[in-house]
Each structure stands twice: as C-alpha cells, then as structure tokens.
C-alpha positions as CSV (number, residue, x, y, z in Angstrom):
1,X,1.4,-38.3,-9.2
2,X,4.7,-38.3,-11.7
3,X,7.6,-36.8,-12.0
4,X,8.6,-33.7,-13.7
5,X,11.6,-33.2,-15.5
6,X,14.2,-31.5,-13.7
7,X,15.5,-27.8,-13.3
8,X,18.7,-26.2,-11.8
9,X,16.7,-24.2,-9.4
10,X,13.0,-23.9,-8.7
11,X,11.5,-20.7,-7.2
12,X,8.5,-20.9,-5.4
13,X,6.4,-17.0,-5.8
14,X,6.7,-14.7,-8.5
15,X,6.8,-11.8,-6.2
16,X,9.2,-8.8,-5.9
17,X,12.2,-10.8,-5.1
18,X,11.2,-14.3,-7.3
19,X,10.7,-12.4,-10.4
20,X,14.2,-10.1,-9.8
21,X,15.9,-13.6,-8.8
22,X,14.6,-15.6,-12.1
23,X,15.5,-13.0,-14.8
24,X,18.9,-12.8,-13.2
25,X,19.9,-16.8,-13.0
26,X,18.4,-16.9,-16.5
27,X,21.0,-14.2,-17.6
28,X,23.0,-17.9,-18.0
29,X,21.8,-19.9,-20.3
30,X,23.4,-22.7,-18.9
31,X,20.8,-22.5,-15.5
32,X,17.5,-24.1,-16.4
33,X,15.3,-22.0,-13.7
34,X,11.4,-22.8,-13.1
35,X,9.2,-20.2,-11.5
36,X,6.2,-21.3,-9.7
37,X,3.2,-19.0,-9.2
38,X,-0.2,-19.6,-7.5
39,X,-2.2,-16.8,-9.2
40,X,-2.5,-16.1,-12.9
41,X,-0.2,-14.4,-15.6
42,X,-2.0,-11.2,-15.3
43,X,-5.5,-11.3,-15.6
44,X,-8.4,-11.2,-18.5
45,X,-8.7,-8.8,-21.5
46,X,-11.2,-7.3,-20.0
47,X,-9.7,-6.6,-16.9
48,X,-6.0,-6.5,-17.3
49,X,-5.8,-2.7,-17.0
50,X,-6.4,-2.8,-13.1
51,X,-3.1,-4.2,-12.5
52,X,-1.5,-1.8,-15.2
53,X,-3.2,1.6,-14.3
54,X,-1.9,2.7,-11.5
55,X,-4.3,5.4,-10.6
56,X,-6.7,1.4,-10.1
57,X,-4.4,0.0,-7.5
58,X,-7.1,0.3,-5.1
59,X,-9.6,-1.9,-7.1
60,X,-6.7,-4.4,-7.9
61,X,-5.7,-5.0,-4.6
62,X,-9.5,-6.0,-3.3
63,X,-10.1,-8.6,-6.2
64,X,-10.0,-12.1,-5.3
65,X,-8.4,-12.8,-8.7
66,X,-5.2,-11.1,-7.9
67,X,-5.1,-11.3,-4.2
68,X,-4.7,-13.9,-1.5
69,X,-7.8,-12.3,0.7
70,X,-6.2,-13.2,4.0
71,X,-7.5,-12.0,6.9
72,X,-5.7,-12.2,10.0
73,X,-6.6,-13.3,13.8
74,X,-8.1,-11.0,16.3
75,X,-6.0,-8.8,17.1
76,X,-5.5,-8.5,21.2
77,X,-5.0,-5.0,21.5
78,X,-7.3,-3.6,18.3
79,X,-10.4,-5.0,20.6
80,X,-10.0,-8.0,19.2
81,X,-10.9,-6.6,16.0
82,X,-9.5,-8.6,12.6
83,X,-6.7,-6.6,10.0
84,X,-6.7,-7.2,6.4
85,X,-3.7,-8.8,4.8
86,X,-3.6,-9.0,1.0
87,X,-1.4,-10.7,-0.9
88,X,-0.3,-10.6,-4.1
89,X,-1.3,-13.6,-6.1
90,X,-0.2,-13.1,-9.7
91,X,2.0,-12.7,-12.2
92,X,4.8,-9.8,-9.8
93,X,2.9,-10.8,-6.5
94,X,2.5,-7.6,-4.1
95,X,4.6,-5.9,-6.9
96,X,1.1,-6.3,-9.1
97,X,-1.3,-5.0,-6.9
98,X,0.4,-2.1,-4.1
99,X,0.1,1.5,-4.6
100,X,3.9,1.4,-6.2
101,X,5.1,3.9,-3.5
102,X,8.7,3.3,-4.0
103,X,11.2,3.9,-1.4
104,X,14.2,2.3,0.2
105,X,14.9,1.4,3.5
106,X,16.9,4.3,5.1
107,X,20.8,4.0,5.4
108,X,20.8,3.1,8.8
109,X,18.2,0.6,8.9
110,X,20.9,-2.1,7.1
111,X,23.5,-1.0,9.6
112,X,21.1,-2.2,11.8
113,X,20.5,-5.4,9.8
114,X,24.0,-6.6,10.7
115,X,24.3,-5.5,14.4
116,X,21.3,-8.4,14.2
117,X,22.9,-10.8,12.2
118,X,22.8,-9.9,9.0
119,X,26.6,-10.0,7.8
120,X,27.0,-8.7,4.3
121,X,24.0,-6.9,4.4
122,X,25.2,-3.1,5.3
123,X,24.0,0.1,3.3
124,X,27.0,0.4,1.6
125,X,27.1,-3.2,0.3
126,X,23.1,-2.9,-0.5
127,X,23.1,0.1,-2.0
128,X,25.1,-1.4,-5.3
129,X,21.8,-3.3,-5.7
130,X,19.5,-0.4,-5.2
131,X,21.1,0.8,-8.2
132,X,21.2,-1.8,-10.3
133,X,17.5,-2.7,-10.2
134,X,16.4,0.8,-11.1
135,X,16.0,3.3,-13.9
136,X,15.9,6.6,-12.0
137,X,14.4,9.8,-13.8
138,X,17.0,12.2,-13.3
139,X,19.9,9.8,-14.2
140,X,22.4,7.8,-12.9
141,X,24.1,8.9,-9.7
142,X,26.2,7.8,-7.0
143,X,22.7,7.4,-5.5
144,X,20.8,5.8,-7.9
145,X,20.8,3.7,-10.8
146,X,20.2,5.2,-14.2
147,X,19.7,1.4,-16.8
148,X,17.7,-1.0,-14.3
149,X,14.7,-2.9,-15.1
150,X,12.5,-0.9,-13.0
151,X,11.6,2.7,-13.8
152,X,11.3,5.0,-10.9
153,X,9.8,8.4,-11.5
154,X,8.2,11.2,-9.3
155,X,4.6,12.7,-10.0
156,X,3.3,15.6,-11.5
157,X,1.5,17.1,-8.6
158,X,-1.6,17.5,-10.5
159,X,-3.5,18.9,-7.2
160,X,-2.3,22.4,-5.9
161,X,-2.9,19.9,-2.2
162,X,0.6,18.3,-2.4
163,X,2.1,22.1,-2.7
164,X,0.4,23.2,0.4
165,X,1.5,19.9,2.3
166,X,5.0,20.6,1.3
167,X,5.5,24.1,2.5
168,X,3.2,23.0,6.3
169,X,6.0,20.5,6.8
170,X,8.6,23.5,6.2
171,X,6.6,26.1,8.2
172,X,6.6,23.5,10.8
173,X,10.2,23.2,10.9
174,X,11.0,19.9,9.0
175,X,13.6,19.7,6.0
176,X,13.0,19.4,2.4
177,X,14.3,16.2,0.4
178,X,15.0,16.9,-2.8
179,X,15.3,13.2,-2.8
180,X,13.8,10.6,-1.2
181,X,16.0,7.8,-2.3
182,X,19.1,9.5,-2.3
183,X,21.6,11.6,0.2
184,X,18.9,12.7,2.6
185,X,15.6,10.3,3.1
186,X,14.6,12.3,6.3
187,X,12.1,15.4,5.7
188,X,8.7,16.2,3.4
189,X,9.4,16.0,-0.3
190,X,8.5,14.4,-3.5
191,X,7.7,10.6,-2.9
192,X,8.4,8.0,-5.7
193,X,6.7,5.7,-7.6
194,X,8.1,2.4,-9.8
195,X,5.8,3.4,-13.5
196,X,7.1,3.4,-16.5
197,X,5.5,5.6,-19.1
198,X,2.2,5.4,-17.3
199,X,2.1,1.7,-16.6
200,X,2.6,0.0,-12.7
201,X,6.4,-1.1,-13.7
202,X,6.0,-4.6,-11.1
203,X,8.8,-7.1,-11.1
204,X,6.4,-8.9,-13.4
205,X,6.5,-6.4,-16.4
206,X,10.0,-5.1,-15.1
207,X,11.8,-8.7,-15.1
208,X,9.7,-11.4,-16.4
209,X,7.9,-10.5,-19.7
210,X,11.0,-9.2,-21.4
211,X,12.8,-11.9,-20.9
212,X,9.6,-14.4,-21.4
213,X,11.1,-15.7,-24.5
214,X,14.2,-16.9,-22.5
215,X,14.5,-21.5,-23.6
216,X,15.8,-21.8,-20.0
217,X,13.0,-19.5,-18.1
218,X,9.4,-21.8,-17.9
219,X,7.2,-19.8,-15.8
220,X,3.8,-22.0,-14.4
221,X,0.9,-19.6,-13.4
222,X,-2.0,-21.2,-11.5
223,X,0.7,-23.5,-9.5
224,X,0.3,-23.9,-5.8
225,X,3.2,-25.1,-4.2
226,X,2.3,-27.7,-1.8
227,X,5.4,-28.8,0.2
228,X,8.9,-29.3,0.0
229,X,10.4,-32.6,-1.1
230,X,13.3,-33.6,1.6
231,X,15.8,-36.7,0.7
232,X,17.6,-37.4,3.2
233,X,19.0,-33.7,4.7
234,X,18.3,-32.3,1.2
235,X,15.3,-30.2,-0.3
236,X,15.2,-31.7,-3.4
237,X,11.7,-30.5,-4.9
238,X,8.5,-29.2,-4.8
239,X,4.8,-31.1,-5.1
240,X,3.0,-28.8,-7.3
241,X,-1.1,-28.7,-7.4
242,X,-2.3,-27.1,-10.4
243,X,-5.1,-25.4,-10.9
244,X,-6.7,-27.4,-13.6
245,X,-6.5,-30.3,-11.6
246,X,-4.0,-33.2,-10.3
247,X,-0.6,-33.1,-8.4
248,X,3.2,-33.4,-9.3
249,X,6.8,-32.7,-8.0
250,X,9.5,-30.9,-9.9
251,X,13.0,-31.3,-8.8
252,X,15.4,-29.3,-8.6
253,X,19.5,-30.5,-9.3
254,X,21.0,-27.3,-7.1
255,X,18.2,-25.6,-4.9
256,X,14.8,-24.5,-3.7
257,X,14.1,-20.9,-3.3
258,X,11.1,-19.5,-1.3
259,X,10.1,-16.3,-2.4
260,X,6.2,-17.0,-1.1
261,X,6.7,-13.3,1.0
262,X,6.7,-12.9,4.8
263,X,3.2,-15.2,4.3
264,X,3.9,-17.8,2.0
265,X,7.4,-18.8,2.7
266,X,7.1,-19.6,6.3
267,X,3.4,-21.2,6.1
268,X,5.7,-24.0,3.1
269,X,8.1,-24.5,5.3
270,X,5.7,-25.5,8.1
271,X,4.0,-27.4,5.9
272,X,6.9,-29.0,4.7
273,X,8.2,-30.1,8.3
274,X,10.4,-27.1,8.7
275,X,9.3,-24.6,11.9
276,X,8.6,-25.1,15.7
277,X,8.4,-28.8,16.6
278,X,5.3,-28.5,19.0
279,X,3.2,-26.7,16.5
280,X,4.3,-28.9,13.8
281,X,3.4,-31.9,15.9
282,X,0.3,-30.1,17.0
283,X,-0.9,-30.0,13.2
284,X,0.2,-34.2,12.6
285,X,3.0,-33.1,10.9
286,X,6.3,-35.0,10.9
287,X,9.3,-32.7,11.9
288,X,11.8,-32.6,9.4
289,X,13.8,-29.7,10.9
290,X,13.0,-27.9,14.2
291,X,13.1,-24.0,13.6
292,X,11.7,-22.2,16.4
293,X,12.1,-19.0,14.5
294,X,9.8,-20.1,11.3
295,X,6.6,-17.4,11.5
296,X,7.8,-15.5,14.6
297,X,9.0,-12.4,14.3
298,X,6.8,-10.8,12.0
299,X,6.8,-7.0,11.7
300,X,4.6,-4.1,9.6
301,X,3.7,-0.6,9.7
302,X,0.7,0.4,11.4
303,X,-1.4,3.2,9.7
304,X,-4.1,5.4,10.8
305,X,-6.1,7.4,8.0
306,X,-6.5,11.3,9.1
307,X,-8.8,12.8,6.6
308,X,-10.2,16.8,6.1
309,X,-12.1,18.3,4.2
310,X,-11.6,21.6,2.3
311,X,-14.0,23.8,1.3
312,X,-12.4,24.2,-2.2
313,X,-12.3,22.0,-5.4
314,X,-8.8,21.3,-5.7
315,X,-8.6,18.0,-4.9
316,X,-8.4,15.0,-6.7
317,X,-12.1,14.2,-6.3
318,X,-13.5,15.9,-9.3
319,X,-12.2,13.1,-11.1
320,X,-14.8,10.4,-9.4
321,X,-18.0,11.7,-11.0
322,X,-19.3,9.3,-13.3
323,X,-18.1,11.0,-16.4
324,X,-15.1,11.9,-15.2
325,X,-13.8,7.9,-14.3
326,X,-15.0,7.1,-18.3
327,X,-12.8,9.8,-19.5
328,X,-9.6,8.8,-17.1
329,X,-10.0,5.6,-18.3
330,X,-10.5,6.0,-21.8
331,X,-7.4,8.2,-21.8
332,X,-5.6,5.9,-19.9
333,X,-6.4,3.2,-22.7
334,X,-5.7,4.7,-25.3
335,X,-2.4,6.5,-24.0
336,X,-1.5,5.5,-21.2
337,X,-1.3,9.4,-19.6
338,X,-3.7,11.7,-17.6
339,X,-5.1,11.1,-14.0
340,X,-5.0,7.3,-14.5
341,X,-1.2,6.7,-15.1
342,X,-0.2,8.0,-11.4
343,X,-1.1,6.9,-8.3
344,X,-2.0,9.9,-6.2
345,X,0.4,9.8,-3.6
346,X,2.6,12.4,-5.1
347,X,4.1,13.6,-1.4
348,X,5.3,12.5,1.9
349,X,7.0,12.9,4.8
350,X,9.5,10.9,6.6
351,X,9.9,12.3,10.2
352,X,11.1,11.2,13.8
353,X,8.7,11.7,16.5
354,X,11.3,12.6,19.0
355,X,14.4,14.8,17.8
356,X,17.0,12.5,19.7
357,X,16.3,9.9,17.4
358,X,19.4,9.1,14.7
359,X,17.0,8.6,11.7
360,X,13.2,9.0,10.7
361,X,10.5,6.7,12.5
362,X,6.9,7.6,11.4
363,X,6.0,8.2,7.8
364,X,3.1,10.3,6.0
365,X,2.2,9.1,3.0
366,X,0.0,12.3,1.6
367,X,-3.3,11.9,-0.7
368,X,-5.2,14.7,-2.1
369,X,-8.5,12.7,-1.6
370,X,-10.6,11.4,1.2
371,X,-9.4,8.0,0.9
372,X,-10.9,5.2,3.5
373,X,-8.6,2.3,4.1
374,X,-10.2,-0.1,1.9
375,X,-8.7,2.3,-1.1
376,X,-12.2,3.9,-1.7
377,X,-12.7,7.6,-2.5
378,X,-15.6,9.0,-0.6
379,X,-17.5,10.6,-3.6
380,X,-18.7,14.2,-3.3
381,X,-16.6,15.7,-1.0
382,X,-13.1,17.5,-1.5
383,X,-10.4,16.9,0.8
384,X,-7.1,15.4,1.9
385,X,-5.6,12.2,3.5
386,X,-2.5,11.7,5.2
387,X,-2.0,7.5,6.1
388,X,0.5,8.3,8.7
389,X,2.2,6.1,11.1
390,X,5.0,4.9,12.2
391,X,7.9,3.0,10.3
392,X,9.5,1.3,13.3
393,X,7.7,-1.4,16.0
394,X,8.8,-2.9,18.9
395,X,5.5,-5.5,19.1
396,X,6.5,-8.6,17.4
397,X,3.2,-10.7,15.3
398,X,3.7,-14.6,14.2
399,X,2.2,-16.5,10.8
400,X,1.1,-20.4,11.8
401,X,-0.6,-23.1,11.1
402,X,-4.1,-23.2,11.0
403,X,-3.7,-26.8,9.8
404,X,-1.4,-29.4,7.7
405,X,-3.5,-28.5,4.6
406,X,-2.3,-26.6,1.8
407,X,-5.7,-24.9,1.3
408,X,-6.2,-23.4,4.5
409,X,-5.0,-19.9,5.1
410,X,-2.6,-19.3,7.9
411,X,-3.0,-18.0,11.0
412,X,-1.7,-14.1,11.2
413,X,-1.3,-11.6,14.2
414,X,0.1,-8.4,13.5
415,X,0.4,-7.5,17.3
416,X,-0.3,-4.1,16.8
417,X,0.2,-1.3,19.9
418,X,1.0,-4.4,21.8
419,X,4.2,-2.4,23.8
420,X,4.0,0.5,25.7
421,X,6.6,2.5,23.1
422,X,4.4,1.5,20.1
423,X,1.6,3.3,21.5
424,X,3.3,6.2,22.5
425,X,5.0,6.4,18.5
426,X,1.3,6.3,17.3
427,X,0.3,8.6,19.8
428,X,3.2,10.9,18.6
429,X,2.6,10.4,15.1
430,X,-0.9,11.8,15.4
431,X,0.2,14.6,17.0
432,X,3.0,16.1,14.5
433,X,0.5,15.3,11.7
434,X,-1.9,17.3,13.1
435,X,0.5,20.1,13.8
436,X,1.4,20.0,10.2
437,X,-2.6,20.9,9.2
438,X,-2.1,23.6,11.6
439,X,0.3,25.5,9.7
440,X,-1.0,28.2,7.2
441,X,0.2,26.6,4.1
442,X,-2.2,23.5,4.8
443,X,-4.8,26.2,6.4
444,X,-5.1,27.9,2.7
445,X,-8.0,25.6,1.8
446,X,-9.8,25.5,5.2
447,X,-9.5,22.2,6.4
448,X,-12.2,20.3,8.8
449,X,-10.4,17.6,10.5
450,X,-13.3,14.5,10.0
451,X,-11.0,11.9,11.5
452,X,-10.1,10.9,13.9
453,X,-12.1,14.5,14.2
454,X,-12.1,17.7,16.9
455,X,-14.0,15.9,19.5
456,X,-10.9,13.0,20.3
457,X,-8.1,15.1,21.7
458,X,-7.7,13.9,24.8
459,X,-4.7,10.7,25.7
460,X,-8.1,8.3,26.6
461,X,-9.7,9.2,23.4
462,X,-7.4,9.5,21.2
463,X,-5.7,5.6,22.4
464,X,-9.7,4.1,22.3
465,X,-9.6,5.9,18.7
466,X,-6.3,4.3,17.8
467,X,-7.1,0.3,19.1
468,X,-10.5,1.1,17.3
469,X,-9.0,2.3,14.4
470,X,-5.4,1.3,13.3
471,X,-4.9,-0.7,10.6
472,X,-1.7,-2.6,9.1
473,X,0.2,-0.6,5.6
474,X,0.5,-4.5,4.1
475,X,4.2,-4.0,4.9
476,X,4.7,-7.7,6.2
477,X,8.4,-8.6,6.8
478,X,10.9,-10.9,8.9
479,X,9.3,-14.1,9.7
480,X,12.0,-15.7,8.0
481,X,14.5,-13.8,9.1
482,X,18.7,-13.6,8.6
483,X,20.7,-14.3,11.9
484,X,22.7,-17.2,13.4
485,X,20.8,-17.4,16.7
486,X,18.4,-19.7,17.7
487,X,15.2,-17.9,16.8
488,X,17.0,-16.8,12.9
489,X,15.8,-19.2,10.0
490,X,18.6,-18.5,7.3
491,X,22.1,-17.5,7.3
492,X,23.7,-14.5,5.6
493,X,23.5,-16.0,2.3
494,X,19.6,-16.8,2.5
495,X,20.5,-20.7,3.6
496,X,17.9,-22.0,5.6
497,X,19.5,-23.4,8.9
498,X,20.1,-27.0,9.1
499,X,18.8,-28.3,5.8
500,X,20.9,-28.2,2.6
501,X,19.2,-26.8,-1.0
502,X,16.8,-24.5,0.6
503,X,17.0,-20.6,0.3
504,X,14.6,-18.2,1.5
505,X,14.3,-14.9,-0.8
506,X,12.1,-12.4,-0.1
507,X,10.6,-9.7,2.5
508,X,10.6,-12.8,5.3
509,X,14.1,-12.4,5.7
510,X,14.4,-9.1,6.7
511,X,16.3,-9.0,10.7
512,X,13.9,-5.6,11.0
513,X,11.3,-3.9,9.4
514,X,13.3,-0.9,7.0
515,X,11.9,2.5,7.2
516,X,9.9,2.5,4.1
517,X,7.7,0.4,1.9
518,X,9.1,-2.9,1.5
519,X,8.9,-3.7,-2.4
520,X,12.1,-1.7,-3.5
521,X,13.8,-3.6,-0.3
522,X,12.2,-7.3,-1.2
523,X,13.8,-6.7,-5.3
524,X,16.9,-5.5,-3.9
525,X,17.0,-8.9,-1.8
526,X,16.1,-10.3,-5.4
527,X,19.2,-8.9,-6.8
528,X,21.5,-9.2,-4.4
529,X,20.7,-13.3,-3.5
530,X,21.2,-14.0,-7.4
531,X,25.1,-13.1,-7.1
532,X,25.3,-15.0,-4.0
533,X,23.5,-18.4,-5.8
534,X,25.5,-18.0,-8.7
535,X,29.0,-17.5,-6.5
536,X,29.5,-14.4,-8.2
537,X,31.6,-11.7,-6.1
538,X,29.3,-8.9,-4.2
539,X,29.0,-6.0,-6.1
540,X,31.4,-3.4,-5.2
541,X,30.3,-1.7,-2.0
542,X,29.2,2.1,-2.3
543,X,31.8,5.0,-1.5
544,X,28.8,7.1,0.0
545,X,29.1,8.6,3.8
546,X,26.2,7.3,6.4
547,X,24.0,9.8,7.7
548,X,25.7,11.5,10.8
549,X,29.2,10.8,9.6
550,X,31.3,13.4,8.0
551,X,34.7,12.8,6.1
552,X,37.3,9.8,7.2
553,X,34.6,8.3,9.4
554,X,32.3,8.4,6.9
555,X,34.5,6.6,4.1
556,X,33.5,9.8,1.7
C-alpha cells in the first residue's frame, strides 16, 4: 500500500449531493478536491444511451453495471418478503439511473427539519438553494431558479391519459397546481422532470462534465472507498481499492465528506469504527467513535402499483411493439426528441389523506402504461398506472453490518407498515386513488381495475394485499441524520459528532423523509454544504410566505 498525494478535501460518492458539492469547491482554484466513485464514468459506447434516454430509466436502473443490486432483509411485516434497493453506482449515482421525477420537499417539511434539530435548515433559508441549482422552463421567479446547472422542464403529455387524470382529481374535489415546485405543491398537476434537451440532466452531466477540465477537480471512477483513515481524533483519509487491482489511501489536508447516500455513508462509517459500539464490536471492529444513531433511522416511501386497463389505444403502449422501440430509439439517437427523451410520468398528485392535515402526505405518481414495479411495460395491453403511496412514515428501518468487509453488502430493513398509522395512510391512499378512477373524466376510456383488482375491497383483503404487495419508491433517507441528541450523527453544518474532519453530505442526513422525491432535496444539500465548507455566508433567506400564513406572519 502507498501513499497518495494529498487533496484539500476528498469526497467519497459522486451522487446527487458529491457531484453538486465538487463543482462548487472547485469554483476555487485554490481547493484541490478529489472525488471518489465506485462505479464507472458512464458506461460503454454501446450502452451509454440507457443512462441518457430517459424514456430507458427502467432498463438503467436493473443493470448491474450502474447499480449497487442491493437487496434488503426480510421484511417483518411484508411476510417476510425481501424489497429491492438500487443504488446508483456511477458517474451521478441515483441521479444516473431514477426516473428524474423532480420535486422538492414541501415548505413545511424543513420547518419540520429544525423543530428536529436541524438549525439553519428552514424553507426559507433552503429555498435560496433550490434556486440556484436549477434552470427552470418558465424562468426565473421568486420560486425558482432560472441559470442553474440542472434543467427542470415539464412534459408534453403525449397520451390524452394524463388529461383525463387531471380533470378526475378536479371532479373529485382536489386543486390544481399550476406548479409543483413553486407557491402551491399540494393538488394534481403537471409533475417535473430534471432533462435538458432530451437528455437525463443527472448531477453527473449537470456538474461534473462541464467542469471535467477543471486542474484542481481529479475525479477516480471504479474506486471503492474502503474505510476512513483516523489520526488521533482526526479523519485524515480514505484507503481506496481500485478496481484494476491493489489498495491505497489519499489524504486529505481539511476534510472527508461522505456523500455514499443513506447506504453508503453510514455502512463507511461502520466500517471505519464510527456507529453503535456493540455492533461494531460484534463485527471485530475497533470502536473509534460510538454513534448510536449511524444506520438507525432510516426512512422511504412505500408504493403500491394500481394498474387498469382501457379498452382504447391511447396509452403509451403502442410504442412497445417491436418496431415501434427501433424507431423511439433511432430518433432518440439521432435527435435526442420523440417518446424516448421523456420519461412518462408526465402527472401527479400530491394529496393528504385526511383534510385536517397542514400539508400533503400520499403522492400519485401517474403513468399512462401498465407498468410493474420492476419498470417493465406489460406488452399488449393499454392502460394506466398510478404508483401511489404515501410520502410520510412513522416506522423507522436501520442499514448494518453484515460484516467488517468492504465487499459485503449491508444489512437493510425498510420497516414497512410496521405502525398502526402507516397502515391506515396506505389503507387511505388506496382509497382516494381509487375514488379518483371513479370520476368520469378517468371513466372516458373504460377502466378495469387489474390490481390490486375488484375482488380485494374489503379492510382484511385489502391489508393481506398490501403486506403482499408494497414495495419501497428507492427514496432512502436519514440514517445519518442532523440533530444534537444522542441518536443524531452530524451537527447543523454536516459535522459528524465527536470526530474532527469528517462531513456527511447527502440524503443520510435528512431529520425526516420530505414530501417528495429525494434527488432535488440530496443536490440542494450539495449546494447548500459547499457555502458552509467554504465559510461562505448562507445565501440570503427567501422573502416567500409559508403555506397557511398570510401577510406579517408570513414575512410576505
């Protein structure tokens, strides 16, 4: 083993947040940055396009190549039954292979971020960050950011489906959102996705490869970070395994950043000595820092798949005949527009299953296919899919140890419908989705419920159905997270407790799940931990009113 030169900062995982993070310290040439990443740059020439089409995320997201291929515990509650949990592992991380659904956390989630901890972290002091990572389609606003590295645009609704779902949720009584990311995130409307003139715009082609040429950026693909480095009370590098073979550390002069995701960054730390004592000890491993919190915690969205048929060609089916798929992606080749440069999941619907709620709790995420959770598109048959479920859980999962050896997975549990209220917000969920078929707008095609299907109505069906059936939305989050209680792993400013030169940066942090996909969330954490390494002052926070509140109170 020998010794690397040294950088200013190494950051473990090209992800959503290390990629953000790295092209800002880099905006100074005077900070030599080194970004570590287990997985490749981006794939072959012959297979590049599945992480670039977006209409392939489905493909990208089941290849080996490009994804961790975890697969978590049994799951005490599913019958015991096993959830998938891919990773990203390339070049952007989960920003490289994820449907690019891209939405932020609502308002109020951040407010609740700092009643757990999390000072600095309000909507008003986040939203600055929002902006600035974003390229909005309709322009700057005091909502959105209008010159950010990632381009945020809205679909063309290319199925007459995502019309129909639209005006059910009105007939049913919910409001319209004429945008998702702005004023009002709460009702059915237009849902947004991070492409940029019909390419998946990930932190990897958003961040890194315009700024590739940078003398102080060295990015290292097929790098597995093996453990921390600790002199003294000081992380002071990485050991490095590589996939061509052989081992070496890189230092680092100011700090270590973890941005390994709500996976990686806790199962380093363990490895490194940092996390519970007992299970450290349990695994031979001496304990450099005992975190209790380090893999508890964790959070995601459960999802059920409710799919119907129609007995009309209007969905997007007609597009997975054999001749059909060569056209796409010839098209898509050579111009980078058609069916292949969106990713059919045009419409949504954030809604709260109870009206006393303050903000939205269960999401449908509408597709105008029969899509199975695996991301395949049952050939032959017309239809419509609504992946609904909901965006808040009171059931707390854990990442550990499965031993002290880099090269075994870890342990996950999602704890899904492990409290009474979880169930019940399932439950709940089910039921306003189907009352939204119900409505005539969504009865103009003539839809067949096929599942959960007619026959499971009553409560004992429909929970067998759901412990049979429910499935996570690969929204992992918050097993490293903020706080200054026992069980919290870094402080405000992404410090992990008791050791010095050692950040966390990425979706682990989170106090709570947001209400929404996590990417947009895990860049803006990117973004926002860059001024704070740098000592650069906060951006100013936002002069926009929180939902609820009207003028003084409101601060509009």
């Amino acid at each position: 083993m020998t010794d690397r030169r040294e950088y200013d900062y190494v950051i473990m995982g090209a992800g959503s947040a290390g990629c953000a993070l790295a092209a800002r310290l880099t905006e100074d040439p005077a900070n030599r940055v080194l970004l570590l990443e287990a997985g490749p740059a981006r794939g072959t020439p012959f297979n590049h396009w599945r992480i670039g089409m977006p209409a392939a995320f489905g493909s990208t997201w089941q290849s080996p190549q490009f994804n961790w291929m975890f697969e978590g515990e049994a799951e005490p509650q599913l019958n015991n039954r096993s959830i998938i949990q891919p990773r990203g592992r390339v070049l952007g991380g989960s920003s490289s292979i994820n449907g690019m659904c891209f939405i932020r956390g609502h308002a109020l989630d951040f407010e609740r971020w700092v009643e757990e901890g999390a000072t600095g972290w309000s909507w008003r002091e986040v939203l600055p960050y929002f902006r600035r990572l974003e390229t909005w389609q309709d322009g700057e606003s005091r909502w959105r950011g209008g010159s950010g590295p990632v381009q945020v645009i809205k679909g063309a609704w290319p199925s007459e489906l995502y019309q129909t779902f639209i005006d059910a949720g009105i007939e049913a009584g919910h409001p319209f959102s004429e945008d998702i990311n702005g004023k009002l995130q709460e009702g059915f409307g237009a849902f947004q996705m991070n492409v940029r003139n019909g390419v998946r715009a990930s932190t990897a082609e958003a961040y890194i490869r315009p700024n590739r040429h940078r003398p102080n950026l060295a990015i290292e693909t097929g790098s597995l970070a093996a453990a921390i480095t600790i002199e003294g009370n000081r992380a002071s590098g990485i050991t490095v395994r590589r996939n061509g073979g052989g081992s070496d550390t890189v230092r680092a002069a100011r700090e270590i950043i973890l941005a390994g995701g709500a996976v990686g960054s806790p199962h380093l730390l363990k490895l490194s000595g940092i996390g519970p004592a007992d299970e450290l000890r349990h695994h031979g491993i001496d304990v450099r820092v005992d975190l209790p919190g380090v893999g508890e915690n964790l959070q995601d969205h459960p999802i059920i798949y409710m799919r119907c048929r129609v007995d009309q060609p209007v969905s997007m089916s007609r597009y997975m005949k054999p001749h059909m798929m060569a056209y796409t992606g010839l098209r898509w080749l050579a111009t980078h527009t058609g069916p292949g440069a969106t990713n059919n999941i045009e419409t949504c619907a954030w809604l709260r299953t109870e009206p006393s709620l303050s903000h939205p709790d269960m999401l449908i995420q509408f597709l105008p296919v029969l899509l199975t959770h695996e991301g395949e598109v049952l050939p032959g048959s017309h239809g419509f899919t609504y992946c609904l479920g909901p965006t808040r859980v009171d059931g707390r999962g854990w990442i550990r140890l499965r031993s002290a050896s880099p090269d075994d997975p870890p342990r996950i549990v999602s704890n899904f419908l492990s409290t009474a209220s979880d169930l019940e917000r399932m439950k709940r969920s089910l039921e306003i989705s189907r009352d939204i078929v119900s409505r005539p707008a969504q009865q103009t095609h003539g839809p067949q419920e096929v599942d959960p299907g007619p026959d499971v109505r009553s409560h004992g069906d429909i929970e067998d159905y759901l412990r049979d059936n429910v499935a996570g939305d690969f929204h992992l989050a918050g097993t490293c997270r903020i706080g200054i209680d026992t069980m919290a792993v870094v402080d405000p400013a992404l410090k992990v407790h008791g050791i010095e030169g050692l950040r966390v940066v990425d979706a682990s942090v989170m106090p709570s799940i947001v209400n929404a996909n996590t990417n947009a969330t895990s860049i803006m954490i990117g973004e926002k931990a860059a001024d704070m390494i740098l000592g650069r002052a906060p951006l100013p926070p936002a002069d926009v009113p929180l939902p609820g509140m009207t003028g003084q109170q409101a601060g509009a």
